[in-house]
C-alpha positions in Angstrom: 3.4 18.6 -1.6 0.7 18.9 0.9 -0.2 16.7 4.0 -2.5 15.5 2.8 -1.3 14.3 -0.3 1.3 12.6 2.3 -1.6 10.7 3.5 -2.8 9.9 0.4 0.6 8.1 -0.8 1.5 6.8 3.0 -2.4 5.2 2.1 -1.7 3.9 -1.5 1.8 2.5 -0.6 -0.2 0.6 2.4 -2.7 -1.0 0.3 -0.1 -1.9 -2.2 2.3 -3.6 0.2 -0.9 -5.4 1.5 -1.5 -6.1 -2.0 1.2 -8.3 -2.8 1.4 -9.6 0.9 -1.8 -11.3 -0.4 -0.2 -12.4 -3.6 2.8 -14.0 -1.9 0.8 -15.9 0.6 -2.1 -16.7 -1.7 1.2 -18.4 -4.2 3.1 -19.8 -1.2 
């Protein structure tokens, strides 16, 4: 595993988290 493909996952798990952040506040 490279650094950058660190990156790349530290940067898909972000936008997921943000993701659902949305979801939850969007359904609360």
């Amino acid at each position: 595993m490279t650094a950058k493909d660190s990156v790349t996952g530290l940067k898909h798990a972000a936008d997921t988290k943000s993701e659902a952040i949305y979801l939850l506040q969007k359904f609360s």
